[in-house]
N, C-alpha and C positions, 0 to 999 in steps of 0.2 A: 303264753304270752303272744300277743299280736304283732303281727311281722309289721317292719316299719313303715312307713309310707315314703314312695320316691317322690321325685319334684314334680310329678303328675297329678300328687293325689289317690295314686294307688299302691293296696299293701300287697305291693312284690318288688323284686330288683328291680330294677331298670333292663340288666339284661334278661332278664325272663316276661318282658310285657313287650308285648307287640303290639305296636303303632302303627297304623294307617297313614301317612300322612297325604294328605289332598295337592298336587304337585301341580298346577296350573302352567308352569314355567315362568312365571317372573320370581323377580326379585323376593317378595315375602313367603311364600309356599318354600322356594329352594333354600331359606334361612333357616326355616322350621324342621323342613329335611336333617338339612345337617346339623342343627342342634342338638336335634334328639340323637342321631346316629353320635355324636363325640362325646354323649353322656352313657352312651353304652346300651340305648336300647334295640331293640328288633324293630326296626325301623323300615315298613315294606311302602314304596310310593305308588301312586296311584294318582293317572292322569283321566280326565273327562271327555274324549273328542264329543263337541257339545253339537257342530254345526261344519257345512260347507264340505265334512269328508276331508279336510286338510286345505282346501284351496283358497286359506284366506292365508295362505305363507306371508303373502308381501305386503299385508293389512298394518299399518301401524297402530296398537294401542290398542290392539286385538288381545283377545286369551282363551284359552282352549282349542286353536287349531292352527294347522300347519307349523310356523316355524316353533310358535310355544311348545307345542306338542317335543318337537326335536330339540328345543334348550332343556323339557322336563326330562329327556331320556339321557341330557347330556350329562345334569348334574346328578343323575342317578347314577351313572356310570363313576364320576368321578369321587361319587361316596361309598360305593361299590353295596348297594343296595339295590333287590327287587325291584323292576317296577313293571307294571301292567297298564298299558291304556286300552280304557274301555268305551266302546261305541255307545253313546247315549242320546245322540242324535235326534230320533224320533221321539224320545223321552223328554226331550230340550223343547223340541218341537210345538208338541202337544201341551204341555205345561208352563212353557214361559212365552214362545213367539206366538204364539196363536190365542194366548190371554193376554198378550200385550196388544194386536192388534183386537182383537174384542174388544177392551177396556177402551181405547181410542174410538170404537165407531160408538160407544156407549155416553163420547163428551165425557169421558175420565182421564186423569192425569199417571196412568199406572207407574210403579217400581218395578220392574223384571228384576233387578237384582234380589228385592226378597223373596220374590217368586221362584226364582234360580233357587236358591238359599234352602227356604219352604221345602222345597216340590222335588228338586233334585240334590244338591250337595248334601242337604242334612236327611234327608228323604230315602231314596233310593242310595246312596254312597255309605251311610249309615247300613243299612244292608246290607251288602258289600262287606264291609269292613266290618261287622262280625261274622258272615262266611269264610272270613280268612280268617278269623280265630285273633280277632287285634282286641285288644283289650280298651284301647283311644282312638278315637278318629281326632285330628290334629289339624288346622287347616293355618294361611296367614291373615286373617282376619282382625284387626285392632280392636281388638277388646279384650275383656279379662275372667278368665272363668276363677270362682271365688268358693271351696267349701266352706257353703253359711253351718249355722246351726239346726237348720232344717232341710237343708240340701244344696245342692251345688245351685249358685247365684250369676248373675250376667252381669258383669260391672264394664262401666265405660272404659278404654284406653286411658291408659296413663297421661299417653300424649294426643289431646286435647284435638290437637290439628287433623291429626290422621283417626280418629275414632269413628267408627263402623256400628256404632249398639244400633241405631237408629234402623238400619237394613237387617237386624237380627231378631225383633222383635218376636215373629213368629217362633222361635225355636221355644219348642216344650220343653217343659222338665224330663222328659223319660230323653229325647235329645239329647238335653243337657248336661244330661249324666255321664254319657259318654263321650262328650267333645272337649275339647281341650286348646286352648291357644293362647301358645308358646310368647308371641310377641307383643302380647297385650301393656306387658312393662315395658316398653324398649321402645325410646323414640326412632323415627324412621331411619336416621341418618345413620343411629348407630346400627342398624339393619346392613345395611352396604357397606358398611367398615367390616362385620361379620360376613361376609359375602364374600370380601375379598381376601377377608384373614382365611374362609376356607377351602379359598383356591376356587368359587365356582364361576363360572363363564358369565353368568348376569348380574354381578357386581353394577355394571354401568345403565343395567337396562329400563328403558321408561317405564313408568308407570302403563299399566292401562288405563283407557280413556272412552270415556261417552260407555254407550250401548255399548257389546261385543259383537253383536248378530245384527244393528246397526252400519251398512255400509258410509262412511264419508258421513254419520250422523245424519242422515236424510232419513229421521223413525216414518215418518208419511209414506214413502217409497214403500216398505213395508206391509202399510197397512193396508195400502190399495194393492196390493195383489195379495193380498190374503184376506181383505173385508171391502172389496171395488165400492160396494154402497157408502163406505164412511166418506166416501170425498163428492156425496151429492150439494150441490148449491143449493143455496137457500138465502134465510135474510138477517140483516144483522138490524135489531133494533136495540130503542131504549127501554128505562126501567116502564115506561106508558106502555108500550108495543108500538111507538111509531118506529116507522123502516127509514133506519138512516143511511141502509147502504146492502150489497149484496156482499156472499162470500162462496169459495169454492171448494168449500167442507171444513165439515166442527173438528175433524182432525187437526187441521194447522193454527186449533188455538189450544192456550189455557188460561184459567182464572189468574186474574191477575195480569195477563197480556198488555202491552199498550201498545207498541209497534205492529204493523203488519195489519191495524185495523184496514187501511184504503178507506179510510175518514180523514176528511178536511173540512176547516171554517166554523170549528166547534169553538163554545166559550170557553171553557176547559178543556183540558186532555181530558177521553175517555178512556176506559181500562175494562178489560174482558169481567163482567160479575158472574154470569153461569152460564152452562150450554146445554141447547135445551134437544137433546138432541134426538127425539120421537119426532119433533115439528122442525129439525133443521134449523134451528136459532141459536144466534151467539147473543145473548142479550148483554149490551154494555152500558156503564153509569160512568160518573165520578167517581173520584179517587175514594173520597167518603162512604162510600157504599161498597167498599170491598171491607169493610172491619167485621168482625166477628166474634159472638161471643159466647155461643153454644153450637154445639157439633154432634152429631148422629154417629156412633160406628159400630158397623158389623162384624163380625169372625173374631173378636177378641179372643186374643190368647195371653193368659194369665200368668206369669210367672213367681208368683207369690199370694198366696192366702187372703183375698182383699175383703172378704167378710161380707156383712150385710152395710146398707146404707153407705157415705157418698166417703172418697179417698180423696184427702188434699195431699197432691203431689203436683210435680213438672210436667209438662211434654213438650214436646217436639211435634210439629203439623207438615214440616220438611226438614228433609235431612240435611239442609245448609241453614236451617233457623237454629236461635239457640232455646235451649228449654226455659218456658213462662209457666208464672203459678195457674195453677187449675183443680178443679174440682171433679171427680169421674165419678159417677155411680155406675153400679153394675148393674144389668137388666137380666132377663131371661134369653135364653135362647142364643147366647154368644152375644149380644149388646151391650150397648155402655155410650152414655150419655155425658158430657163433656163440658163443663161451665170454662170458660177461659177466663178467668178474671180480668187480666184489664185488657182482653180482646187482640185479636191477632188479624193482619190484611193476608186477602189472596189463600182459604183454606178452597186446597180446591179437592173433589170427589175422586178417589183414586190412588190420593197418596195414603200415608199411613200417621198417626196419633201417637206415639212413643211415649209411656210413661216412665219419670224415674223419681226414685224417691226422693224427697225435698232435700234431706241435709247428707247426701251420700253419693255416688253414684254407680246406684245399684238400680238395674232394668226390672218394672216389675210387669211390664208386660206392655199391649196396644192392641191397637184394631184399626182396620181400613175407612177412611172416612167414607159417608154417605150423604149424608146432607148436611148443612149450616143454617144458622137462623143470624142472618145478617141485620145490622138495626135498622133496616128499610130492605122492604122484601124487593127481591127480580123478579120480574113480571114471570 
């Protein structure tokens, strides 16, 4: 007879599976903590020093360093559970700062969060946490992991507002298999009512905010000491190639832009259409010529069986849009080809394509945009 399954989805007790959980110090990591630890599992924490060595203590809206680092050890203590912080710093580094400012001197609009996600949490900490013999890695991430009929599925949050699938897309199924999160049913609020029913110290504590590795959100600051070329001048013309003005790097825009151009006495407001950034150009149009209705995207990552010929499902083009009907065919080579039916403004290079299924909300996977075919081309 097959032993039963506990609330994780795997057949053993509860007190015989050992958990990883991913402990950042706020609020949803330390919930998850103690969840699992009051259902009786082996519940070992695990914090990320990601950046800075600790000296972003007095950073508000920060995570993974200094005082978070010291809220994740508080409420480790107070659950009376393991925990270990591990220096991943140069791994942070290499993999998320240094592809973020790439991405910017490239006239792209990057996510470091999926790239964090990607490349280090479900990556490298995934590692980890089967060297400690954990059977879950567990994190507080608002989504919902779902055993389908063919394997473990990504479903959006319950609660709508706080829903995260959109930054998770990259995660595989061999990932998937082992991840787990806790708070994928539980609207936010009731998060901090459990916080404070478990006695932990960040009951009250803010969300984090902007970037992490972002000082005072200034990403540009950033980018110019780690890629000095991305902030060369150049010209900012229209959809013709006439120069209607100059600017001081394709970093301090993105598609979509309207403010910050330093244009006046136009007939219209103009809006950033692409960057052209070999030749140092922000080419900008009319509002009208930012819609969109086919998209290029590379490194797809698949989460479900999409077959041969084209998938009508949802996506998402950013992670504050909501999902519109579209059409995806698969290509060779990690590609995939994108019809939006009735067109989306402002797709800019860089972000990411989220698919979900039409009548569910079930993640069947995406890929990083690369180019669009707008209904009047940018010079």
């Amino acid at each position: 007879m097959s032993p039963e399954l506990n609330s994780l989805g795997i057949a053993k007790p509860a007190h015989r599976t050992r958990v990883v959980a991913a402990m950042s110090g706020g609020v949803d990591s330390s919930v998850v903590a103690g969840l699992l630890k009051r259902e009786g599992y082996d519940v070992v924490g695990v914090t990320l020093q990601l950046y800075d060595h600790g000296a972003a203590v007095k950073k508000k809206g920060a995570c993974c360093a200094g005082a978070d680092i010291h809220d994740a050890k508080r409420v480790a203590e107070r659950l009376g559970i393991p925990h270990y912080v591990l220096d991943y710093e140069e791994r942070f580094r290499r993999a998320v700062i240094q592809d973020f400012a790439d991405s910017y001197a490239r006239g792209e609009t990057p996510i470091p969060c999926v790239r964090c996600n990607e490349r280090v949490k479900f990556g490298d900490l995934l590692t980890t946490a089967r060297e400690l013999g954990a059977d879950a890695l567990a994190t507080g991430h608002y989504v919902r992991w779902v055993a389908g009929a063919n394997g473990a599925e990504l479903h959006r949050a319950a609660d709508e507002a706080r829903d995260q699938s959109y930054f998770l897309f990259a995660t595989t199924p061999a990932q998937l298999d082992m991840l787990r999160f806790p708070l994928g049913d539980i609207e936010k609020s009731k998060v901090r009512d459990i916080a404070a029913e478990l006695g932990l110290g960040v009951a009250a504590k803010p969300d984090s905010q902007d970037i992490c590795f972002v000082p005072q959100g200034r990403y540009s600051d950033v980018v110019m000491k780690l890629n000095p070329g991305a902030a060369e001048p150049g010209d900012i013309v229209d959809l013709d190639g006439r120069v209607l003005g100059r600017h001081t790097g394709i970093i301090h825009f993105t598609v979509g832009q309207r403010k910050g151009l330093g244009l006046s006495g136009n007939e219209e407001p103009l809006f950033v259409l692409k960057l052209d950034a070999a030749a140092r150009r922000v080419i900008v149009g009319p509002k009208e010529a930012l819609r969109v209705r086919k998209i290029g995207l590379a490194h797809v990552n698949w989460l479900t069986d999409a077959g041969e010929g084209a998938l009508t499902c949802r996506v998402k083009v950013r992670s504050t849009r909501s999902a519109v009907p579209a059409r995806v065919t698969r290509l060779d080579g990690g590609r995939a080809d994108v019809e939006l039916l009735n067109g989306e403004d402002s797709v800019a290079p860089g972000q990411a394509c989220v698919f979900y299924e039409e009548e569910s909300t079930r993640v069947l996977g995406g890929g990083w945009i690369v180019r669009s075919e707008p209904a009047r081309a940018a010079a």
